[in-house]
C-alpha positions in Angstrom: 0.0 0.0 0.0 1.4 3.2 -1.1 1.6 6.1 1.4 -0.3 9.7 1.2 -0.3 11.8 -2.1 -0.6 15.2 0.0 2.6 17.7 -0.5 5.0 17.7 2.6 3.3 14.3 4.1 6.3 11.9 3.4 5.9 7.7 3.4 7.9 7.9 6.7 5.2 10.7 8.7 2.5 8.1 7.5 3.5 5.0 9.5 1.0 3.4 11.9 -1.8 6.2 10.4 -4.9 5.2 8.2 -5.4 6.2 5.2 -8.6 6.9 2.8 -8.9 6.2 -0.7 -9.6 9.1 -3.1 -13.6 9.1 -4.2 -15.1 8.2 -7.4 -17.0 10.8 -7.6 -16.1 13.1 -10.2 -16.9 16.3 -8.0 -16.0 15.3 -4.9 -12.9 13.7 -6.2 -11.8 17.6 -7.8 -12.4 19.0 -4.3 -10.3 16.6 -2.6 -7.2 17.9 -5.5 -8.3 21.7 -5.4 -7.4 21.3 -1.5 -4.6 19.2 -1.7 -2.7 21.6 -4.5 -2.4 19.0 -6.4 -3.0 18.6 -10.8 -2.8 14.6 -11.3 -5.1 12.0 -11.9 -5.7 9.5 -8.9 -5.0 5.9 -9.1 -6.7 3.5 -7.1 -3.5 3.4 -4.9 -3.7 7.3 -4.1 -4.6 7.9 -1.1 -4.9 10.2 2.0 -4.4 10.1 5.6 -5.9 10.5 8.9 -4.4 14.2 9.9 -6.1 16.1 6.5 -9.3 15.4 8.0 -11.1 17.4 10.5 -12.7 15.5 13.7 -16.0 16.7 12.3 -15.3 14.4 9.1 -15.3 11.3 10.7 -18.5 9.3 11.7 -18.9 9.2 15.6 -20.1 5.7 16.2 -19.4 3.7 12.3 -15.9 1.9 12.2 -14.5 0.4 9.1 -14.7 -3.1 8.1 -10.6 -3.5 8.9 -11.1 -2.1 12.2 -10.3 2.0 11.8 -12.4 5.1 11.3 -15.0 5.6 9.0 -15.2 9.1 7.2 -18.6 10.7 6.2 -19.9 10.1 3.3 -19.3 13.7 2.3 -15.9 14.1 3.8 -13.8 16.6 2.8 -9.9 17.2 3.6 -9.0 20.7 4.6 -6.2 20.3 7.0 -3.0 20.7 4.2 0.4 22.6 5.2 0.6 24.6 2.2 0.2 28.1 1.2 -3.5 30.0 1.0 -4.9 26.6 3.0 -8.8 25.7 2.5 -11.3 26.9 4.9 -12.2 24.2 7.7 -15.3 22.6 6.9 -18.1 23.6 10.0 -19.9 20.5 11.7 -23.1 21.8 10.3 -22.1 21.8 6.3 -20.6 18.1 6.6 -23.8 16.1 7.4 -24.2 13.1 6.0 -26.2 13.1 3.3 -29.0 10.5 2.3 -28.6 9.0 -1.5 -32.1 9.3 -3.0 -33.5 5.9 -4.6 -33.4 6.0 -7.9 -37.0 5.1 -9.0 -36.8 2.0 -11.5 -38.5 2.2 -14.5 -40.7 -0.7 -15.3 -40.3 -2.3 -18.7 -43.5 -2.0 -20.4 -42.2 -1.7 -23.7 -43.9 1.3 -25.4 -46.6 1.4 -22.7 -45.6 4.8 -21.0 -49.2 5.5 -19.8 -48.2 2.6 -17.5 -45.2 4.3 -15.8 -45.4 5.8 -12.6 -45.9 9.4 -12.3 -44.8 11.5 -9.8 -47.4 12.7 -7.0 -49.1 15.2 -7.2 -50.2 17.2 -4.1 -53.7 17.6 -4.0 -55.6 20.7 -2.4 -55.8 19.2 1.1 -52.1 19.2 1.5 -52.1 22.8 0.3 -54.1 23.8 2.9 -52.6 21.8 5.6 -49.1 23.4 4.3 -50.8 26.7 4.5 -51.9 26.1 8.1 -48.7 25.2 9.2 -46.9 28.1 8.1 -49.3 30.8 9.3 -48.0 31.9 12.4 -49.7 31.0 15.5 -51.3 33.4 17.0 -50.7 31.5 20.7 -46.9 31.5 20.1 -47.5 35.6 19.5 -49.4 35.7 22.9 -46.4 34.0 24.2 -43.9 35.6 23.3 -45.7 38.9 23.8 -46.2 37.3 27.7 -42.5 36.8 28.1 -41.0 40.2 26.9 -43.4 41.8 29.3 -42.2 39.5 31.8 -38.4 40.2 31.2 -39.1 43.5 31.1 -40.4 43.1 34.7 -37.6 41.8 35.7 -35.1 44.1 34.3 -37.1 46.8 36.5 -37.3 44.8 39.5 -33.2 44.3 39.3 -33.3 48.0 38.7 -35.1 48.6 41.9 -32.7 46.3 43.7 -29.4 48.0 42.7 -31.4 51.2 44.3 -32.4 49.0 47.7 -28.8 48.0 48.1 -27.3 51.7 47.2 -29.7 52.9 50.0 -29.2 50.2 52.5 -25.2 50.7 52.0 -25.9 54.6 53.1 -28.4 53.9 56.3 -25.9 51.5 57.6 -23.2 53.9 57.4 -25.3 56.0 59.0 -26.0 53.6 61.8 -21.9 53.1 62.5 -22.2 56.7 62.6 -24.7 57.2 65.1 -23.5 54.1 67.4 -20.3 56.6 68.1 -22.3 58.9 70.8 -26.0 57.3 71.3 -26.6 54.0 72.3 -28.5 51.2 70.9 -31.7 52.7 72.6 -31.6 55.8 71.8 -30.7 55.0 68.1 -34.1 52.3 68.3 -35.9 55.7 69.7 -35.4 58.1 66.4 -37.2 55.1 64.5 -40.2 56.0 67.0 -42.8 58.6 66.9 -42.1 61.7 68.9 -42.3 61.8 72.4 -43.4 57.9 72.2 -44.4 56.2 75.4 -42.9 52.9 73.9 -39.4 53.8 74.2 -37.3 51.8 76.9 -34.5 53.8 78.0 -31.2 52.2 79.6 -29.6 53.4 82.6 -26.3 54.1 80.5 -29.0 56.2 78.6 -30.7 57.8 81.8 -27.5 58.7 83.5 -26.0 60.2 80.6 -29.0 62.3 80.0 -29.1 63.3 83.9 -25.4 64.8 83.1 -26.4 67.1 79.7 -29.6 68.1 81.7 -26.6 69.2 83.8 -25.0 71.2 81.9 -27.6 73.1 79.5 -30.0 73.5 82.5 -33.8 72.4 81.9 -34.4 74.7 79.1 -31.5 73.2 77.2 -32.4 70.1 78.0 -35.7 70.6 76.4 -35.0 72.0 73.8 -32.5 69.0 72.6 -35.6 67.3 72.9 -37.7 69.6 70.9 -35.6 69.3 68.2 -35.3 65.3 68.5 -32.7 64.3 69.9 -33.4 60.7 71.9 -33.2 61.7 74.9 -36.4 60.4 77.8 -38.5 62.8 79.7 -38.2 65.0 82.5 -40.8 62.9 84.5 -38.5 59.4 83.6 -35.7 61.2 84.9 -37.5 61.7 87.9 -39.3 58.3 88.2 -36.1 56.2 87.0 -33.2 57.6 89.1 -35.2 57.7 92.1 -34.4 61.3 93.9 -34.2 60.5 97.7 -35.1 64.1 98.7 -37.8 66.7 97.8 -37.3 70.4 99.4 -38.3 73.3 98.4 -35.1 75.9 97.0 -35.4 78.0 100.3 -33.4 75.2 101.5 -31.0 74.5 98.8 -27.9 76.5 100.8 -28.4 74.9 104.2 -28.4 71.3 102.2 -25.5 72.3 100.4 -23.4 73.3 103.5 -24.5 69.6 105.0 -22.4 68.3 101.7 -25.8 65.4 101.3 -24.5 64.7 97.7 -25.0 66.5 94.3 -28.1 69.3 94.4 -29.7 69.7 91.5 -32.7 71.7 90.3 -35.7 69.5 89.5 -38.3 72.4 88.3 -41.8 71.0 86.7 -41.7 71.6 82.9 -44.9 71.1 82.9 -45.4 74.2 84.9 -48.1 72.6 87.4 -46.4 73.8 90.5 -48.6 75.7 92.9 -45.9 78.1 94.3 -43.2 80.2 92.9 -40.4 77.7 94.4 -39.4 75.1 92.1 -38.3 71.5 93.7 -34.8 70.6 93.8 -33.6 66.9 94.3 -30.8 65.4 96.2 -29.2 62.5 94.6 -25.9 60.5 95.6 
C-alpha cells in the first residue's frame, strides 16, 4: 500500500496512520485535488491520511470493516500545510447526506401510460401546508407574555441596585450614630415623637441626667424639641429615684451639709402651685 499523495506528508510521517482512498466521484474527487494543491489523476492506490481530516469528518459511532475510522460520506480534507490553505469545513455543512433511490422504471415496452408518475399534491395538503406556516397566533401571545415579563424583571433588578445603594448609606449612618447614642436611643429616632414605647437604659438615663446638667432644663428641652433621643423630664425623675424633695429656700443649708449632688428639678410642665421650684438630692 502506497503512502499519502498530499505535498510535505512523506511515506515515513505516514507509519502506523490510516489512510482513505480518493472518491469516485467526479466532484467530490476535484475538491479533494483543489485542496490538496495538487494537478494529477488518482490511481486506485492514491490515497490520504488521517491528519487532512477534521474530527468533524469522521463518523462518531461507524468503524471500518478492517477495524479504523469511517469518514462521512461527504468528507472533505482541509487540513494541508501549504500556502493560502482551504477553509475548515463547519460540523453543520458536513452532514451526512441521504442517497435518494433511484425510481426503477418498469419495462412496459412502449406502454408509457403505464409508468409511474410523480405525485401530485392535491388541495388538502395545500391547505394543511398553509396552516402550518401561518404563524400561530398562541406563540405571539407567548412571546408577547414573556417580553413583558423580562421587562419586569429588568425593572425589578433595577429597583434592587437602588435597595442595596440605599441600604449601604443607612448602615453607614447607623456606625455613625453608634459613636455617641446608644442602641436605645438610636431604636428611639425610628419612633414617633415623644413615644411612650421607648425603653431607655440606665447608660442612657445617666447620661441624660449629666447634659440636663449642663444646659439647664431649658437646654435640655430643647434638645428634645428638636429630636434628639433623649427620655423625659418625668423618667428622669421616676427612674433615678431622687431620695429628697425640698423646696429651694433650702438649697444653701443642704449644700453646706455636703448630702451629695443638688440639682434643680423644676416642673416643665409648669403645674407647680408656688413660685419655688423642687430641687432633688441625689448621691
Amino acid at each position: 500500500m502506497g503512502g499519502c499523495s498530499a505535498p510535505n506528508c512523506s511515506n515515513s510521517t505516514t507509519i502506523g496512520k490510516q489512510l482513505f482512498r480518493f472518491p469516485k466521484d467526479p466532484v467530490r474527487m476535484r475538491k479533494w485535488l483543489v485542496n490538496c494543491r495538487r494537478d494529477f489523476v488518482p490511481t486506485p492506490c492514491s490515497r490520504l491520511c488521517q491528519d487532512h481530516f477534521e474530527e468533524s469528518q469522521f463518523e462518531e459511532i461507524a468503524r471500518s470493516p478492517a477495524g479504523g475510522r469511517k469518514l462521512k460520506p461527504n468528507a472533505i480534507p482541509t487540513l494541508f500545510n501549504v500556502p493560502d490553505p482551504p477553509s475548515p469545513v463547519t460540523p453543520q455543512a458536513v452532514l451526512p447526506v441521504k442517497n435518494e433511490p433511484v425510481e426503477k422504471e418498469l419495462n412496459m415496452g412502449d406502454h408509457g401510460y403505464a409508468r409511474r408518475q410523480p405525485p401530485v399534491d392535491s388541495e388538502e395538503d395545500g391547505v394543511q401546508r398553509a396552516e402550518e406556516e401561518r404563524p400561530c397566533s398562541l406563540c405571539q401571545h407567548y412571546k408577547t407574555k414573556l417580553e413583558q415579563q423580562q421587562q419586569h424583571t429588568v425593572r425589578l433588578q433595577r429597583e434592587a441596585e437602588e435597595m442595596k445603594k440605599r441600604l449601604y448609606k443607612l448602615s453607614k449612618i447607623e456606625k455613625g450614630l453608634q459613636v455617641f447614642l446608644f442602641e436605645d436611643q438610636i431604636r428611639a429616632l425610628t419612633l414617633a415623637k415623644r413615644s411612650r414605647r421607648a425603653v431607655w437604659s440606665h447608660d442612657t438615663l445617666l447620661t441624660a441626667r449629666k447634659i440636663r446638667c449642663a444646659v439647664g432644663v431649658k437646654g435640655y428641652e430643647y434638645l428634645r424639641e428638636l429630636g434628639y433621643p433623649l427620655p423625659s423630664y418625668r423618667t428622669l425623675c421616676n427612674r433615678l429615684e431622687p431620695k429628697m424633695m425640698v423646696s429651694t429656700s433650702m438649697q444653701d443649708e443642704l449644700a453646706e451639709l455636703g448630702l451629695g449632688i443638688i440639682a434643680a428639678c423644676d416642673s416643665p410642665e409648669g403645674n407647680m402651685t408656688s413660685d419655688e421650684g423642687l430641687i432633688g438630692v441625689m448621691t
